[in-house]
C-alpha positions in Angstrom: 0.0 0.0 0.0 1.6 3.6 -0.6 -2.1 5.7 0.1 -4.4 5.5 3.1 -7.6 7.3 3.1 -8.9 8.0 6.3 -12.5 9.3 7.5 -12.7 11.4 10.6 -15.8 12.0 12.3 -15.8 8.2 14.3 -12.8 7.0 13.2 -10.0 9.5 14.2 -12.5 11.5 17.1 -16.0 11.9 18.5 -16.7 15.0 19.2 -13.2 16.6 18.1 -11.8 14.6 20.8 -9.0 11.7 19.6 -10.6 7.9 20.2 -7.9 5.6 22.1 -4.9 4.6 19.6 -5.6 7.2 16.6 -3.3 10.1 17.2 -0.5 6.8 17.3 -1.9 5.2 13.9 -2.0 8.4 12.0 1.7 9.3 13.3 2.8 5.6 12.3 1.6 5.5 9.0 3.7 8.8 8.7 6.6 7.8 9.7 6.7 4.5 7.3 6.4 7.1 4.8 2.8 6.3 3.5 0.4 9.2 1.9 -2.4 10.1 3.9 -5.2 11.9 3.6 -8.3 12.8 5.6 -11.7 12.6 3.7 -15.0 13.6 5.9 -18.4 14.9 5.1 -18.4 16.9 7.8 -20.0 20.2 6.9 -19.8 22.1 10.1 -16.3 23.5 10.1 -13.6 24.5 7.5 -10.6 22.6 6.0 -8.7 24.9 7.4 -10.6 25.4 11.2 -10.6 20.8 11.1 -6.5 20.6 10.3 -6.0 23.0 13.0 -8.5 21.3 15.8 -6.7 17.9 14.7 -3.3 19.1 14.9 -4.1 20.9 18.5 -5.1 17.2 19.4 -1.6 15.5 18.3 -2.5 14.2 14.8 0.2 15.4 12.5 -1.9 16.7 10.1 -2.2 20.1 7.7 -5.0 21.8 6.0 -3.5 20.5 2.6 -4.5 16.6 4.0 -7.9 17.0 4.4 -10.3 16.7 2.0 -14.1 18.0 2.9 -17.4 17.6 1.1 -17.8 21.3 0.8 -13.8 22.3 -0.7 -15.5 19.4 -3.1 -18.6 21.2 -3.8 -16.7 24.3 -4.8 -14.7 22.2 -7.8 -17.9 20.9 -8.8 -19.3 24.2 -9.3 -16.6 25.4 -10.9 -16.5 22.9 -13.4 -20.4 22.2 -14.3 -22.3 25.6 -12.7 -19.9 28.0 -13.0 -22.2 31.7 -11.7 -25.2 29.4 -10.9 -27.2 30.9 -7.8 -27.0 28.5 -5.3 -28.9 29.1 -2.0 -27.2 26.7 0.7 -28.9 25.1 3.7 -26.0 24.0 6.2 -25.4 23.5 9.8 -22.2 25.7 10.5 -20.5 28.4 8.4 -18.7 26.6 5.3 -18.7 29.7 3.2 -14.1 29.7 3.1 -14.7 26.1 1.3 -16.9 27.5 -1.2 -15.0 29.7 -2.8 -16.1 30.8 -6.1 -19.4 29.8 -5.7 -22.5 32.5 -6.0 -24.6 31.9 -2.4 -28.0 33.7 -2.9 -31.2 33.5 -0.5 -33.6 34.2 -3.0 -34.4 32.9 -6.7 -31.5 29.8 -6.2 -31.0 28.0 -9.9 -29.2 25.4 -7.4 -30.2 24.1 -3.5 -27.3 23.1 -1.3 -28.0 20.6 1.2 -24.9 20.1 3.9 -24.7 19.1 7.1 -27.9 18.9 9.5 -28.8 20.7 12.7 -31.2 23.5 14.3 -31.3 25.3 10.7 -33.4 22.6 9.2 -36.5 23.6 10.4 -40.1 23.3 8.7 -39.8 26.7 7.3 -36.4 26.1 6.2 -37.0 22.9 4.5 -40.3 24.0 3.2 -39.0 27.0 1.4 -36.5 24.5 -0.6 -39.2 22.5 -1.5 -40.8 25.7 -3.0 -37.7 26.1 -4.6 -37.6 23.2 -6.2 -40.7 23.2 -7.5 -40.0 26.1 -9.4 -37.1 24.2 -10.9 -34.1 24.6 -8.7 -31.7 21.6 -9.0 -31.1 19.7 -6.0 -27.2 18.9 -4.7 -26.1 17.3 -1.6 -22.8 17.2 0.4 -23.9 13.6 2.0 -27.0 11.7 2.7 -25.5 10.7 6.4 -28.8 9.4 8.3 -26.8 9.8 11.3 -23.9 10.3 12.7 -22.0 9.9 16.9 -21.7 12.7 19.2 -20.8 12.2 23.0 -24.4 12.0 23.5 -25.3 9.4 20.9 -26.2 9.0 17.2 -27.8 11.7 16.2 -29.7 12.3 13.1 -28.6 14.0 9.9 -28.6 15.0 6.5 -30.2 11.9 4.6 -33.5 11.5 6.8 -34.7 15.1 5.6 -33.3 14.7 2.0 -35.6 11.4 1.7 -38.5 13.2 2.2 -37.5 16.4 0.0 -37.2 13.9 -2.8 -39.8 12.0 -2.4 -42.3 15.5 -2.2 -40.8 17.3 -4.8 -39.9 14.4 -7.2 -36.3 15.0 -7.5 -33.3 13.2 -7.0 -30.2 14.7 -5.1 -26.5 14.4 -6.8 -24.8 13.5 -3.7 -20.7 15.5 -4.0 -19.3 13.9 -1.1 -18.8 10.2 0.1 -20.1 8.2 -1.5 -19.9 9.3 -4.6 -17.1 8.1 -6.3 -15.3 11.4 -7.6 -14.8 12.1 -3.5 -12.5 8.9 -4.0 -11.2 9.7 -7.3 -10.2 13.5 -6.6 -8.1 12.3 -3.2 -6.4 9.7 -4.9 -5.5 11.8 -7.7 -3.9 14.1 -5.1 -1.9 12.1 -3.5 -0.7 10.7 -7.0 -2.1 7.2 -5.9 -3.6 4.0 -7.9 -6.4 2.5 -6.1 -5.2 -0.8 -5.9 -2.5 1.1 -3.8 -4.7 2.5 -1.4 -6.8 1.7 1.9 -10.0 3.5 2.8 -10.8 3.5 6.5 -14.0 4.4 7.7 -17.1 4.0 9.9 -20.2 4.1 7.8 -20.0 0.3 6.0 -22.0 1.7 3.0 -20.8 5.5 2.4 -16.9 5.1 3.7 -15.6 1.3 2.5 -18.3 -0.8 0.0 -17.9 2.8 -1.7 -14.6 3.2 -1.8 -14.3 -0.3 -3.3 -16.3 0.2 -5.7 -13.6 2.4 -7.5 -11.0 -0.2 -6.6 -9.6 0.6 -2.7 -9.1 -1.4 -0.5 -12.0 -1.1 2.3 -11.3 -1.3 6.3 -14.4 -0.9 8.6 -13.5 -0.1 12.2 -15.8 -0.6 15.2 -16.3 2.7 16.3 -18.3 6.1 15.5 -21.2 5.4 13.7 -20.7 1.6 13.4 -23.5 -0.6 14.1 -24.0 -4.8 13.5 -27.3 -4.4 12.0 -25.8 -2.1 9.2 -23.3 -4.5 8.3 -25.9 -7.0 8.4 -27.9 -4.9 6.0 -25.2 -3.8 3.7 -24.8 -4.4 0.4 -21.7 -5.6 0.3 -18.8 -7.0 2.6 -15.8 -5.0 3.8 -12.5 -6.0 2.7 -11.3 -5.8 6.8 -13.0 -5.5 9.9 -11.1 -4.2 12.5 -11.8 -2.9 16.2 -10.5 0.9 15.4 -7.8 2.8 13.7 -5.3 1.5 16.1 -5.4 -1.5 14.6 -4.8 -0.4 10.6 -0.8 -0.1 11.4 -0.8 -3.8 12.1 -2.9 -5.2 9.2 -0.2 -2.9 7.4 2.6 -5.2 9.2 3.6 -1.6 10.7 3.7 -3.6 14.1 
């Protein structure tokens, strides 16, 4: 392996804070001189405001590693909606990753769905359905259903995207994971082949049958979000199973 693909929310922390063993992996795969980068739909915070909350915590990281659903969204537009008004619905302030991009709050030819909190209200979500009734096109950073906190999983983005599909009649293009140019774009910065790589993550469907479908390697670690009926349920079968990042040095034969 020369890549490793990492998620963050559940696998490296919970909360922000580092989970047992993951500031150790990261700095491991480092030093045996492995590329590494940091792919996460997290939509609350900034590449730039995540690299420096991880390196605060230990993880030798920089704002150049990580890789967000939103910094994602801004190449997307760039390359197929270049000046479309986009009115964006988002937990947190992700306006730095957007760069380029034409935000708007009325008349939107594009919605914006990120990450989900106290903003997704009925009058929120109603006026997008208006919106896309009168045509707007529908995007997505993830359809997450859920996702851990210290207090639990908690729900997100993908149970009130289900239901503005299903009114409206439109499908969302999801940007982030799982799509497969999320994969594609951090492989092609690190300069890596998939068959060279290693995708760890949390969510069986979204982080690792995903990643494998474009030709990574897929490790599913018991933490975060992880739960035995989703694996169960899943469409596919992880490559690995292990208990958490700790343990992705070793199946490396890192020690």
């Amino acid at each position: 392996m020369e890549a490793v693909l990492i998620d963050i929310d559940g696998v490296l922390t919970v909360s922000w804070r580092p989970l047992p063993g993951a500031v150790a992996a990261v700095t491991r795969l480092r030093e045996a001189g492995l590329k590494v980068a940091l792919l996460t739909n997290t939509t609350s915070r900034t590449r730039a405001s995540i690299a420096e909350t991880l390196a605060g915590a230990g993880f030798p990281v920089e704002v150049d590693d990580v890789l967000t659903a939103p910094a994602l969204a801004a190449e997307y537009f760039a390359r197929h909606l270049p000046g479309a008004r986009c009115l964006l619905l988002n937990s947190g302030d992700i306006r730095p990753d957007l760069e380029g991009v034409t935000l708007v709050e009325e008349d939107p030819d594009v919605v914006l769905i990120g990450g989900a909190g106290a903003e997704f209200g009925y009058a929120a979500l109603n006026e997008v359905f208006g919106h896309l009734q009168n045509g707007a096109r529908l995007l997505a950073l993830h359809r997450n259903l859920y996702w851990r906190t210290d207090e639990g999983l908690t729900l997100d983005t993908g149970a009130f995207l289900a239901g503005l599909e299903l009114a409206s009649g439109t499908r969302a293009e999801v940007i982030g994971k799982p799509s497969a140019a999320f994969f594609e774009t951090a492989l092609a910065r690190l300069g890596a082949d998939p068959s060279e790589a290693l995708m760890v993550g949390d969510d069986v469907e979204a982080d690792v049958l995903a990643a494998q479908h474009v030709g990574v390697t897929g490790v599913l670690v018991r933490t975060g979000k992880y739960l035995p009926r989703t694996v169960r349920e899943a469409s596919g079968a992880p490559d690995h199973v292990l208990d958490s990042v700790a343990d992705v040095p070793a199946l490396l034969g890192l020690g």
